[in-house]
N, C-alpha and C positions, 0 to 999 in steps of 0.2 A: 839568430834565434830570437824570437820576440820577448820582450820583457816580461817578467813574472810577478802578478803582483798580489799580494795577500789582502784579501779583503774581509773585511767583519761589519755587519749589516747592523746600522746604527738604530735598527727595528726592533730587531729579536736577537741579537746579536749571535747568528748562525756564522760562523767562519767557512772560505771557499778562497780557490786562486783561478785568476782570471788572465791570460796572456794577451800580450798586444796593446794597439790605444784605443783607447774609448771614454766620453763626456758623460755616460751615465750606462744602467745597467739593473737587472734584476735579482732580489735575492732568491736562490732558487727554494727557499724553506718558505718564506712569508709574503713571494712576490711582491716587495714593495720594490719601488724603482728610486734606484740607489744614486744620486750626484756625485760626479767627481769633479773638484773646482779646487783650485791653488789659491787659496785668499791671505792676504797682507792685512796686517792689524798694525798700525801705525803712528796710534792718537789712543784714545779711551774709548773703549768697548763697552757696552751693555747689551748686545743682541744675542739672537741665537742661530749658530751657524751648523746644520751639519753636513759634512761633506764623509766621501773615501777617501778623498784627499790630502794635501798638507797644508797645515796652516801657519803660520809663518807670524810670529811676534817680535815686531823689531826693537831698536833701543829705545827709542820714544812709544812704544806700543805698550799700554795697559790695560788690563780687561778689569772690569770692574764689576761685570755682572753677567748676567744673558747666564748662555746656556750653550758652551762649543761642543761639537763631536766631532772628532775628527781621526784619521787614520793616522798619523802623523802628526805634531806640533816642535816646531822648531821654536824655542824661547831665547829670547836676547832680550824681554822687557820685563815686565812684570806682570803676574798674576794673584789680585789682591781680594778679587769677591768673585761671585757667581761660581757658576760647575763648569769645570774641563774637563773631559772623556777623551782619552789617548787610549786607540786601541790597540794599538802595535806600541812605537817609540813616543818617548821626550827627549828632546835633544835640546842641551843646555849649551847656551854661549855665553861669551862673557857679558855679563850685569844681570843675566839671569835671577828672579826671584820671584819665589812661589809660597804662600801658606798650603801647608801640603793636607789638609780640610778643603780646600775648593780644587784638586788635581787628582784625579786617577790615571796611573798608567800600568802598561806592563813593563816595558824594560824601560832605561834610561840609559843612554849616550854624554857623556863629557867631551865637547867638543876640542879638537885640538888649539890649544891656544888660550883657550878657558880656564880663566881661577873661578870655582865654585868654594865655599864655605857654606855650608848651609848648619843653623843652631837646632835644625830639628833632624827626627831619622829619616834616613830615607829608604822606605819600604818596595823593594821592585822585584821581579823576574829574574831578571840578565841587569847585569851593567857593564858597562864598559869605558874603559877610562881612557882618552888620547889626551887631555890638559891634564887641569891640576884641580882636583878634591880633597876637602878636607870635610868630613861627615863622619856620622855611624850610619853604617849601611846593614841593612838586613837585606839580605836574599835568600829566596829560594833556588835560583840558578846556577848559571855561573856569574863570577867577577873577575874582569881581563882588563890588567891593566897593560897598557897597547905602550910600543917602544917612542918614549917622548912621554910619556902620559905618567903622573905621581899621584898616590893616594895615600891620604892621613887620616888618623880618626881610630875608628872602631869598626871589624868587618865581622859579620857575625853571617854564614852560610855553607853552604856541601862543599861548594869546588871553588879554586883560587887557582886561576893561572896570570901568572909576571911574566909576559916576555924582557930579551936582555936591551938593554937601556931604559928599561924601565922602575921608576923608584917606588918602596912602599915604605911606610912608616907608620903600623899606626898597631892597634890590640887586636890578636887574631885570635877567633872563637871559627873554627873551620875544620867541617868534617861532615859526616854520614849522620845524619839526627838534629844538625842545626838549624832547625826553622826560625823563622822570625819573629820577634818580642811580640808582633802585633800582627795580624791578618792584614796580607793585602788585598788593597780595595779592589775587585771586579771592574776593570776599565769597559770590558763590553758590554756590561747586563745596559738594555735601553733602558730609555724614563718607564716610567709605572705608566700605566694605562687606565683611563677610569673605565670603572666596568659598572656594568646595566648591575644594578639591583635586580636578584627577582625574588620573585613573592616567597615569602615563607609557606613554605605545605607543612600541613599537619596528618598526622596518620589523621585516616578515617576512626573512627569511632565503631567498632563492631557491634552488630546491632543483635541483641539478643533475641533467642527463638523464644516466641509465645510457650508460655509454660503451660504444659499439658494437665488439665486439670482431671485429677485421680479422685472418681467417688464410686461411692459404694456403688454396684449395680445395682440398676434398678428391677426390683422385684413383677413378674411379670403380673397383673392384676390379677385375682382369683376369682368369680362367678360365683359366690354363694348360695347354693340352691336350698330353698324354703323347703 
């Protein structure tokens, strides 16, 4: 059966799923023609890349600026300036590190084998844990921590599933009503667009009717006769 893949249009960010392989592709909302490209970030980044595809930050990879979009970003390096747009997953490896002011995502991945620590919240959809976190998580999803996978901290959301060999240790704030401290950030809305000024109109001005001027009748002349 051909592979399923979820796409969100780095345009207008309209969501669609797409089967099969294919290099590029149209959004069917805003017809812009969409890139699918696998790119490796390996040194220091300042460009701006957008793909549907995954982008990949290895342990010498740091981004420093530009402007990613991407469906997918696999981090193992760091991200310290510029915008990341993940519109699906983050998926965290180990040395993983992010100011989370330059990251938008929806869900977040702990990969297996991964110590994460992170000193700030981390705001997502879904997470899901196979290594080792240690955070305050906010979700609005679920949080699944996967057999192998440990989580410490602070878990503040709706639904909490631990499968068995799996360890938690941390303050649970979990149930029906638990939203997160902070909104999360929108991973698909695209960049802003500049838009055409147009002219200011003013009402028209109603033009008043000539005032009908009211006089005495005029008296018809009288013929005086001598």
């Amino acid at each position: 059966m051909p592979e399923r893949h979820e796409i969100v249009c780095y345009e207008c960010g309209f969501a669609f799923v797409l089967q099969g392989r294919f290099e590029k592709t149209y959004c069917p909302k805003c017809r812009q023609c969409l890139t699918f490209e696998t790119i490796t970030i390996d040194g220091v980044s300042r460009r701006t890349v957008k793909t549907i595809g995954v982008v990949t930050v290895t342990p010498a990879g740091k981004i420093a600026g530009g402007r990613i979009v991407a469906t997918d970003v696999i981090l193992a390096g760091a991200i310290n300036g510029g915008q990341v747009c993940v519109s699906r997953r983050l998926e965290l490896r180990e040395g993983a590190t992010f100011k989370p002011d330059c990251v938008s995502m929806r869900d977040v991945r702990i990969h297996a084998g991964a110590r994460i620590a992170l000193d700030h919240d981390l705001v997502c959809r879904d997470l899901e844990v196979d290594g080792f976190l240690k955070a305050r998580v906010h979700a609005d999803g679920l949080i699944a921590v996967r057999r192998g996978g440990f989580l410490s901290g602070e878990i503040h959301g709706p639904r909490l599933a631990v499968q068995d060999g799996a360890g938690l240790s941390a303050v649970l704030d979990v149930g029906p009503g638990c939203a997160p401290a902070a909104p999360r950030k929108t991973s698909t809305a695209p960049a802003e667009k500049p838009t055409l000024s147009q002219p200011e109109t003013r009402p028209e001005k109603k033009k008043r009717a000539p005032a009908s001027r009211k006089g005495k009748p005029r008296k018809a002349a009288q013929n005086k006769s001598t």
